[in-house]
N, CA, C and O atoms as a GROMACS GRO file, in nm:
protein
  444
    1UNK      N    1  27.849  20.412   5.476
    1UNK     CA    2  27.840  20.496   5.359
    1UNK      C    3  27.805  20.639   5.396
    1UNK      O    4  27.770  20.726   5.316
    2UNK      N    5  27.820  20.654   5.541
    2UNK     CA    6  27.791  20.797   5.531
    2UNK      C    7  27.874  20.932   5.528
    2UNK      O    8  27.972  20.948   5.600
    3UNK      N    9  27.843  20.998   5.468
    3UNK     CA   10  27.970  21.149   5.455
    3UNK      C   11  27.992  21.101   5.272
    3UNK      O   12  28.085  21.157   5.213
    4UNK      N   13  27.929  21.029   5.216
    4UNK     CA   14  27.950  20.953   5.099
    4UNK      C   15  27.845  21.031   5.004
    4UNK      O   16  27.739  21.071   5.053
    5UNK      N   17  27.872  21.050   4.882
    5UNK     CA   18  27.788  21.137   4.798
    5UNK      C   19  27.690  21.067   4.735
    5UNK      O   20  27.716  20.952   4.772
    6UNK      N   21  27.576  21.058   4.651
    6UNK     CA   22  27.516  20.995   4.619
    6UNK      C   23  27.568  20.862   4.515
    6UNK      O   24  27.546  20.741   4.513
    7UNK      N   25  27.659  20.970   4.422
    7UNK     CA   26  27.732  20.878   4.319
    7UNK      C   27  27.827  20.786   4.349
    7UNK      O   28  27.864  20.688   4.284
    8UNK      N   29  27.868  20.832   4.465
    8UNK     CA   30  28.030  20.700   4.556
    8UNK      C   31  27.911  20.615   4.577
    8UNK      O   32  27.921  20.507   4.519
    9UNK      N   33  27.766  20.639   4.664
    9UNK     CA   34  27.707  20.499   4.705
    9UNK      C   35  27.687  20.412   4.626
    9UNK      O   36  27.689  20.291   4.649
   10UNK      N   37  27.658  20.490   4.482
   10UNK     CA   38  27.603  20.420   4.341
   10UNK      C   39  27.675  20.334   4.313
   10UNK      O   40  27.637  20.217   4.300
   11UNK      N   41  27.842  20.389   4.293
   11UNK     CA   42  27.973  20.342   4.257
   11UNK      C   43  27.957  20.185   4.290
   11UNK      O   44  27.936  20.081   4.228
   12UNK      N   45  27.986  20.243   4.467
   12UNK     CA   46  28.004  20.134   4.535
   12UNK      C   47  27.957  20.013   4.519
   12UNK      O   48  28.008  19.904   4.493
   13UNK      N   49  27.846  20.052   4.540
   13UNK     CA   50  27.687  19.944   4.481
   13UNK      C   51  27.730  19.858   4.366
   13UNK      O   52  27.748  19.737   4.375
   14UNK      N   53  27.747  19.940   4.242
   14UNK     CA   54  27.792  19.849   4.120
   14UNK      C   55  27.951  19.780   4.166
   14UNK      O   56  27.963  19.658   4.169
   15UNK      N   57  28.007  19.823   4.183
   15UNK     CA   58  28.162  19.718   4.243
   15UNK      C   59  28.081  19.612   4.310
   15UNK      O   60  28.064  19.497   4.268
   16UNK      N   61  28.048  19.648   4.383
   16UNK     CA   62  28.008  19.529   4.464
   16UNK      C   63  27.932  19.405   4.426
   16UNK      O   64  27.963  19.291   4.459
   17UNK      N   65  27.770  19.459   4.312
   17UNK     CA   66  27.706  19.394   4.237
   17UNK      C   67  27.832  19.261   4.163
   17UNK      O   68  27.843  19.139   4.173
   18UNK      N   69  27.913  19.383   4.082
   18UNK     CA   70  27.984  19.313   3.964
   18UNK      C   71  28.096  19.217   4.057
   18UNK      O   72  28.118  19.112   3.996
   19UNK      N   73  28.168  19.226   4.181
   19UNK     CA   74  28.251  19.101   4.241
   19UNK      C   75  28.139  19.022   4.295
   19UNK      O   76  28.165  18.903   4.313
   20UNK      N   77  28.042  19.054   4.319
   20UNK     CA   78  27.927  18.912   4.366
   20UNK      C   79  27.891  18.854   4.251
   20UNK      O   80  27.906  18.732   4.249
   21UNK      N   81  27.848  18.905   4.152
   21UNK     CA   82  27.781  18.815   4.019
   21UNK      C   83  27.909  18.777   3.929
   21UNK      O   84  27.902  18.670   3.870
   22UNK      N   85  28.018  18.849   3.915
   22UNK     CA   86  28.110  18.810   3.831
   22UNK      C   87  28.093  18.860   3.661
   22UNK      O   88  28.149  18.812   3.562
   23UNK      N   89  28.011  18.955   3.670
   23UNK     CA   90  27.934  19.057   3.587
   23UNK      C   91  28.079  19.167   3.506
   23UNK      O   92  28.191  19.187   3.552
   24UNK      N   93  28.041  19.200   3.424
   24UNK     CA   94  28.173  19.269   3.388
   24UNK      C   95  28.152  19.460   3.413
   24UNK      O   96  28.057  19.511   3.472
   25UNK      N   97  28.224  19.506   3.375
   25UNK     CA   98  28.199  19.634   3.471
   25UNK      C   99  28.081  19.699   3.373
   25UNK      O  100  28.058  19.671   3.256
   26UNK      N  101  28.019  19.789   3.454
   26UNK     CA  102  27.868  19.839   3.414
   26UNK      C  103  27.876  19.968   3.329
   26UNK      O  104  27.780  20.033   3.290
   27UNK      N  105  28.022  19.997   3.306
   27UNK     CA  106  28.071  20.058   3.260
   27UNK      C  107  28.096  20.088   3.106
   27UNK      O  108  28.081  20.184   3.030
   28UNK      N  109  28.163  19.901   3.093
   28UNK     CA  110  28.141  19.861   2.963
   28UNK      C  111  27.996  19.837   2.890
   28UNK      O  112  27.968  19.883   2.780
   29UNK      N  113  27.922  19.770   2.959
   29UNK     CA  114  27.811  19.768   2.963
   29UNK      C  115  27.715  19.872   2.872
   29UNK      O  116  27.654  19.873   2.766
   30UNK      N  117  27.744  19.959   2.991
   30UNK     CA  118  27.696  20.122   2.883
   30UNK      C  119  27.720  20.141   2.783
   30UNK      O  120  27.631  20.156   2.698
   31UNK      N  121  27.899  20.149   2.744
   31UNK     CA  122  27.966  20.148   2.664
   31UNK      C  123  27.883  20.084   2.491
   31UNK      O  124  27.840  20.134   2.387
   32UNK      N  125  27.900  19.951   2.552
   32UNK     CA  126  27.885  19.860   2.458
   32UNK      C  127  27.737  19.891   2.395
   32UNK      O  128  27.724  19.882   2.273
   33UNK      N  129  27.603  19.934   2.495
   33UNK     CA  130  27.478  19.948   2.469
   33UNK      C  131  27.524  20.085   2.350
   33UNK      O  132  27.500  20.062   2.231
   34UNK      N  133  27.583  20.216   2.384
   34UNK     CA  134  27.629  20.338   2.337
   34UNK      C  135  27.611  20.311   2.189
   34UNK      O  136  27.538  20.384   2.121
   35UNK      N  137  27.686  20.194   2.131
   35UNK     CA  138  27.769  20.166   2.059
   35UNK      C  139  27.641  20.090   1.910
   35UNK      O  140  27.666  20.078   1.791
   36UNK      N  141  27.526  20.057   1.977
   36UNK     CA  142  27.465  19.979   1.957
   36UNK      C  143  27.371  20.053   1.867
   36UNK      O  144  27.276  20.098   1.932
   37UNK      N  145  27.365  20.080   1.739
   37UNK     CA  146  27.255  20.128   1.668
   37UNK      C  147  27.125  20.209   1.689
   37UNK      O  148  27.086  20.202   1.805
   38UNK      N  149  27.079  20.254   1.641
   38UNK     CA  150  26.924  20.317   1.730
   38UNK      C  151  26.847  20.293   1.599
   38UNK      O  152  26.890  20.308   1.485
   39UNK      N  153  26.711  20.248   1.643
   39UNK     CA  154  26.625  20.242   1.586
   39UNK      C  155  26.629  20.316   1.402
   39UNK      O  156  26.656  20.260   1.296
   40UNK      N  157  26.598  20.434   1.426
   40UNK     CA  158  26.592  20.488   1.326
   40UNK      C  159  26.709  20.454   1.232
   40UNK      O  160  26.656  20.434   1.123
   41UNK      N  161  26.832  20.438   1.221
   41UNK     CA  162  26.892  20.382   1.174
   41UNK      C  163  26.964  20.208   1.137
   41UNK      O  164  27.055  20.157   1.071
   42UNK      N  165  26.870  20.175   1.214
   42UNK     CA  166  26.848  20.016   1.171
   42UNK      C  167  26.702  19.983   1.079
   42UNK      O  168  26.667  19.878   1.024
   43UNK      N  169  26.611  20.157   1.087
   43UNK     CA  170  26.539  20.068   0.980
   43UNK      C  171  26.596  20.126   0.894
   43UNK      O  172  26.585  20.048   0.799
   44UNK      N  173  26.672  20.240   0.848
   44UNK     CA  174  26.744  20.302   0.716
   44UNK      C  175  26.823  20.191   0.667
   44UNK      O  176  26.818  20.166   0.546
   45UNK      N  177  26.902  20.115   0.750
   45UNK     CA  178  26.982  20.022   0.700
   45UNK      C  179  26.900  19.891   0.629
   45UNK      O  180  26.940  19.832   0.529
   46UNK      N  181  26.803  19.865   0.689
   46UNK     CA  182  26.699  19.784   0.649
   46UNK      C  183  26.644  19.761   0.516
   46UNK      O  184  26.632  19.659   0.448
   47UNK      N  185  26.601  19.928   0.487
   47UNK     CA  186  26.522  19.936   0.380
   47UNK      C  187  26.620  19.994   0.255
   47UNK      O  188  26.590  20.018   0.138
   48UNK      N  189  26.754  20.006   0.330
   48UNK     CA  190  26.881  20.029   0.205
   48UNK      C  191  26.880  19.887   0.154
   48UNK      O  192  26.833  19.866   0.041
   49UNK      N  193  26.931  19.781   0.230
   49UNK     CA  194  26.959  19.659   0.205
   49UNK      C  195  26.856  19.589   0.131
   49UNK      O  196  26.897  19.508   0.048
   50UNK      N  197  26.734  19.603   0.144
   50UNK     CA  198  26.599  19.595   0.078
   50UNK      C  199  26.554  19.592  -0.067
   50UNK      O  200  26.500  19.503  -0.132
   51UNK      N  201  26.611  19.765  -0.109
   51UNK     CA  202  26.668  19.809  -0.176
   51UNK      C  203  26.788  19.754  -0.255
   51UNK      O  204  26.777  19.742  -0.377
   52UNK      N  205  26.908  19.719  -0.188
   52UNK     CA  206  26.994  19.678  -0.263
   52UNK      C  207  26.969  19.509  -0.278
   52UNK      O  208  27.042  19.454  -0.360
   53UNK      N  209  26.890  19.442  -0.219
   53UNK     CA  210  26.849  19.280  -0.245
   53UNK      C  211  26.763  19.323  -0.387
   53UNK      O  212  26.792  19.268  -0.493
   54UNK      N  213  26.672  19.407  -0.381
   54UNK     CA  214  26.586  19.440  -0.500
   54UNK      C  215  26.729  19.429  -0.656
   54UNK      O  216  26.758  19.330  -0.723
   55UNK      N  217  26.764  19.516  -0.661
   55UNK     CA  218  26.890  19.570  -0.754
   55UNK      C  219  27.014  19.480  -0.780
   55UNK      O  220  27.092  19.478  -0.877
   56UNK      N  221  27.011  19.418  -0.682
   56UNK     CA  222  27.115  19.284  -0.712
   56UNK      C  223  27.048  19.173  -0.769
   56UNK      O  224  27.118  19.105  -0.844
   57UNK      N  225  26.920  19.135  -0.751
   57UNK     CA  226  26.843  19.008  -0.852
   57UNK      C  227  26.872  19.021  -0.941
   57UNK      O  228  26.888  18.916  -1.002
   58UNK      N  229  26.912  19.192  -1.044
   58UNK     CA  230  26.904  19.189  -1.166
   58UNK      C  231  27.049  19.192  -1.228
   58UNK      O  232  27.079  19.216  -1.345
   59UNK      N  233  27.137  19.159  -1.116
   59UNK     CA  234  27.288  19.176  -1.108
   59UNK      C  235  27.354  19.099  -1.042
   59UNK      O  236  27.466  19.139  -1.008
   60UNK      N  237  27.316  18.980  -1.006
   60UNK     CA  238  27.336  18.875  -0.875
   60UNK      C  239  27.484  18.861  -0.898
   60UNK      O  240  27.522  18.764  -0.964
   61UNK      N  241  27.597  18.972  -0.836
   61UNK     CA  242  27.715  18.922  -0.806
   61UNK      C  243  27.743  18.955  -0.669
   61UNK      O  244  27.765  19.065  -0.620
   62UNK      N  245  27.736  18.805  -0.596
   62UNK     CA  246  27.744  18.808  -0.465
   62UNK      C  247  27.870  18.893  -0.408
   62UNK      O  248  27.890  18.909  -0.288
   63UNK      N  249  27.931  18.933  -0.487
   63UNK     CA  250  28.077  18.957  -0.386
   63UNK      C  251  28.054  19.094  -0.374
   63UNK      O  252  28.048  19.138  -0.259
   64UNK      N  253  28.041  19.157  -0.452
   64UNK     CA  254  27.989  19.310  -0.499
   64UNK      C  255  27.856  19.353  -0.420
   64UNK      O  256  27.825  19.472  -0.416
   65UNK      N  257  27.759  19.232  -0.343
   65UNK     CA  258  27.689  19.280  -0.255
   65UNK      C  259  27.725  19.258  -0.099
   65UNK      O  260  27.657  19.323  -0.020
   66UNK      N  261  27.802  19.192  -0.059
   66UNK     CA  262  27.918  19.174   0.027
   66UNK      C  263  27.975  19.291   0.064
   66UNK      O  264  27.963  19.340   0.176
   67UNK      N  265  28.043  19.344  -0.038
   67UNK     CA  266  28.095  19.476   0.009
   67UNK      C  267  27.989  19.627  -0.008
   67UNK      O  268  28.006  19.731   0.056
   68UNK      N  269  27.910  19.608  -0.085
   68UNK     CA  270  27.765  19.674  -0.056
   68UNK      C  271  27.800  19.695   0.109
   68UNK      O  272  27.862  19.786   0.163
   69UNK      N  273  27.735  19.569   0.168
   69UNK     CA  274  27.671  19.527   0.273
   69UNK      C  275  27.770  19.613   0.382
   69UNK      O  276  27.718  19.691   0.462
   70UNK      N  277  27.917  19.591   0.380
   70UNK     CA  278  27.992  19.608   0.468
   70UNK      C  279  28.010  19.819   0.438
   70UNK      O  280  28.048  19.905   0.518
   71UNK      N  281  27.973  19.830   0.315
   71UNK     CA  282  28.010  19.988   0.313
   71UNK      C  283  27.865  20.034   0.339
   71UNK      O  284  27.854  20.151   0.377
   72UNK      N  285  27.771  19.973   0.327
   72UNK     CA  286  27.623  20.055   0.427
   72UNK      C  287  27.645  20.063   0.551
   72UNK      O  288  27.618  20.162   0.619
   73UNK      N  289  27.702  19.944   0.596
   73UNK     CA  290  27.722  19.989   0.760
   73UNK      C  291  27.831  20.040   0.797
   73UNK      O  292  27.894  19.982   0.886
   74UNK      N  293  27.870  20.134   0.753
   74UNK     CA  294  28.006  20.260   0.791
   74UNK      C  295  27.926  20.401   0.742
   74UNK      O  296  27.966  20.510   0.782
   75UNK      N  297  27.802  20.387   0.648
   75UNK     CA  298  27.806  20.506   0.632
   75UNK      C  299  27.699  20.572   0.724
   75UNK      O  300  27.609  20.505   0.774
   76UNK      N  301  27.717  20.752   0.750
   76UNK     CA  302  27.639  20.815   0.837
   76UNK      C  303  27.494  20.810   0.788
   76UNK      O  304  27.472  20.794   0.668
   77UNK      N  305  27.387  20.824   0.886
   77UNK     CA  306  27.213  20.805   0.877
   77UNK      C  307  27.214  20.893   0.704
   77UNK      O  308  27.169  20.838   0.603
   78UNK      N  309  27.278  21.044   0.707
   78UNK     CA  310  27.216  21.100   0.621
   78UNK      C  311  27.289  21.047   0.452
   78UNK      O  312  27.217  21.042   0.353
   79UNK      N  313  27.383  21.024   0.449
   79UNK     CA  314  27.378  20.916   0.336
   79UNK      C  315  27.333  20.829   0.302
   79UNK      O  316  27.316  20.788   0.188
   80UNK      N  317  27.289  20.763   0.454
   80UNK     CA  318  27.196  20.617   0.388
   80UNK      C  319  27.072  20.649   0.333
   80UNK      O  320  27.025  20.582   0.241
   81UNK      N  321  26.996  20.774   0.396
   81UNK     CA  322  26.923  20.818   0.328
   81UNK      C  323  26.903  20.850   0.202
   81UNK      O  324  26.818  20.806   0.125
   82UNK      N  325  26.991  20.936   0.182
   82UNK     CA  326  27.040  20.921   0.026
   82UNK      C  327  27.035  20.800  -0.079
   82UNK      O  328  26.962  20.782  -0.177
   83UNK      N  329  27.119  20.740  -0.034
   83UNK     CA  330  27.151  20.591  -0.080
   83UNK      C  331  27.011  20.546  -0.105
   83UNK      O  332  26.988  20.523  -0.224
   84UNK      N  333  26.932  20.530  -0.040
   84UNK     CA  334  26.817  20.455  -0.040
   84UNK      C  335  26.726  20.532  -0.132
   84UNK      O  336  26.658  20.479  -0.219
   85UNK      N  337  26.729  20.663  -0.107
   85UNK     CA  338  26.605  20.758  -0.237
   85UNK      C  339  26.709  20.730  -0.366
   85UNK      O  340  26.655  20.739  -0.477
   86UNK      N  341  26.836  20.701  -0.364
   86UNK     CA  342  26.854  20.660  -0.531
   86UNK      C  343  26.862  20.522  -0.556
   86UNK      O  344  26.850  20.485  -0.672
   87UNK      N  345  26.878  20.451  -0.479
   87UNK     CA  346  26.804  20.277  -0.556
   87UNK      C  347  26.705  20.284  -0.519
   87UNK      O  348  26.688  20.176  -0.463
   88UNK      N  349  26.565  20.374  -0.503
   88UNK     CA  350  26.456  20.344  -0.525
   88UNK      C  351  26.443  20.407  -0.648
   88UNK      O  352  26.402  20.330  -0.735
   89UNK      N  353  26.465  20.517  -0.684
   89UNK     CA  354  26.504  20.543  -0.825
   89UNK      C  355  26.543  20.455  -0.881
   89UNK      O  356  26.459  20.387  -0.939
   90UNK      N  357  26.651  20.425  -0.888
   90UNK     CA  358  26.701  20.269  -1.035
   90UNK      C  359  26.600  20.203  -1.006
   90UNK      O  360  26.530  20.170  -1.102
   91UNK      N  361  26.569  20.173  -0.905
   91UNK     CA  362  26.460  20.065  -0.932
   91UNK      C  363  26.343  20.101  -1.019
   91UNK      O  364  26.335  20.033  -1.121
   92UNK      N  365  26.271  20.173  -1.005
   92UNK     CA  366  26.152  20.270  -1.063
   92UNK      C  367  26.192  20.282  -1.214
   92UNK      O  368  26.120  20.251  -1.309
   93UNK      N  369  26.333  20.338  -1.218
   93UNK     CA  370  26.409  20.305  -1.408
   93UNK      C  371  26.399  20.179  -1.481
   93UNK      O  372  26.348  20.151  -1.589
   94UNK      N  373  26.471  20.099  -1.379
   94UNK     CA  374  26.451  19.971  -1.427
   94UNK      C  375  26.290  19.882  -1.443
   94UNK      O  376  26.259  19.774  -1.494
   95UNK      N  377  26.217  19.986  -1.374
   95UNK     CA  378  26.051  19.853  -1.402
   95UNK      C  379  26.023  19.931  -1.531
   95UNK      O  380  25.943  19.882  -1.611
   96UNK      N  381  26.081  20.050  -1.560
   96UNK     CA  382  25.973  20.124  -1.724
   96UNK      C  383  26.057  20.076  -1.782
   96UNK      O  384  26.024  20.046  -1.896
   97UNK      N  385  26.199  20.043  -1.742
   97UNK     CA  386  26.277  20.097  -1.888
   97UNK      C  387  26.235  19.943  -2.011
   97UNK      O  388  26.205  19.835  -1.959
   98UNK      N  389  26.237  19.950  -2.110
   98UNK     CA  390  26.216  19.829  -2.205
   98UNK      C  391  26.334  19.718  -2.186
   98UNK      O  392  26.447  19.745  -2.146
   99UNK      N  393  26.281  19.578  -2.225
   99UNK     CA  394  26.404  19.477  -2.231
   99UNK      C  395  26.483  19.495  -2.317
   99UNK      O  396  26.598  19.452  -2.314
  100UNK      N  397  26.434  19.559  -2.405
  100UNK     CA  398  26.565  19.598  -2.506
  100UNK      C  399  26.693  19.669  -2.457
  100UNK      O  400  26.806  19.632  -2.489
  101UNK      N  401  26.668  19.771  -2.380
  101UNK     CA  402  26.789  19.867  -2.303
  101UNK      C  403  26.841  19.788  -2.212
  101UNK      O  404  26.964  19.788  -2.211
  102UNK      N  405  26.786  19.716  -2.130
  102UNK     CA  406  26.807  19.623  -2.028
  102UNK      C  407  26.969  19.548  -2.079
  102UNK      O  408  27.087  19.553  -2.045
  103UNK      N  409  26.862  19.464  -2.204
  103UNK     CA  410  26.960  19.368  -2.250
  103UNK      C  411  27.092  19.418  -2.301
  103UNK      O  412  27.180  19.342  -2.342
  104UNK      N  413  27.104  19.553  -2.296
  104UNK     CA  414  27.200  19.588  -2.390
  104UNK      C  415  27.296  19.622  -2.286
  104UNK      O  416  27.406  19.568  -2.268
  105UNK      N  417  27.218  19.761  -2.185
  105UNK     CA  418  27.299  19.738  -2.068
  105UNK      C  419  27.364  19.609  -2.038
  105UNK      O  420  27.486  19.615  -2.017
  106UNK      N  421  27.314  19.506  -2.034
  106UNK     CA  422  27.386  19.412  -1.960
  106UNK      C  423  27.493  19.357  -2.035
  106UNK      O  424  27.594  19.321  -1.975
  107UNK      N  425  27.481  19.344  -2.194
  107UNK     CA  426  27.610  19.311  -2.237
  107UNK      C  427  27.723  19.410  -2.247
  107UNK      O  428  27.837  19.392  -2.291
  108UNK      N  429  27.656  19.543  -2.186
  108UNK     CA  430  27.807  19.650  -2.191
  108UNK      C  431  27.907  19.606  -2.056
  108UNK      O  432  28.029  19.608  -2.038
  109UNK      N  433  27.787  19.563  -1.969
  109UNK     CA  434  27.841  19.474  -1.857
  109UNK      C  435  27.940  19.387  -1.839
  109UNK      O  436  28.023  19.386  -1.748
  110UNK      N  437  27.923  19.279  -1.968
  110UNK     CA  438  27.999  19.148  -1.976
  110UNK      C  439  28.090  19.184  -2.036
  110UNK      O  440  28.175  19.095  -2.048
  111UNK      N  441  28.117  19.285  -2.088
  111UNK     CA  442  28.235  19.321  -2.177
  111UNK      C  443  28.321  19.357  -2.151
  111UNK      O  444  28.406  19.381  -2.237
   0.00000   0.00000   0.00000
């Protein structure tokens, strides 16, 4: 390895690792880690979904939280943010508002 730069030894090293273990390249690896959420936005997603489990009890149509589910995780950190300060709002509407409005809402619903 000598006349070899630091990063060819590195290289090398991982080729070699990955045909002895049968490991897939370290490359993907990275890749795939890259790809992988970060903290701060797994708890935004968290406390969206939280949020939207709250708001669906009073609306339990599973399919409609299904696709909830699948359009929170496409959208960017600063929408989910969003997202989340306004169903904590509805929610906050919905604990004052009276059963009377409730109920009425809901049959504009069924209609």
């Amino acid at each position: 390895m000598a006349g070899k730069g630091i990063l060819d030894q590195i290289s090398d090293l991982a080729k070699d690792f990955e045909k002895r273990t049968g490991a897939p390249p370290l490359t993907k690896l990275v890749q795939t880690i890259e790809k992988l959420p970060d903290e701060r936005r797994l708890n935004l997603v968290k406390e969206v979904l939280v949020a939207a489990d709250r708001v669906s009890q009073n609306a339990p149509e599973l399919d409609k939280v299904i696709s909830l589910i699948n359009e929170i995780n496409s959208l960017p950190i600063d929408k989910l943010v969003k997202l989340e300060k306004l169903l904590k709002r509805v929610e906050k509407i919905m604990k004052s508002a009276p059963d009377e409005l409730l109920s009425f809402l809901t049959s504009l619903r069924e209609e």
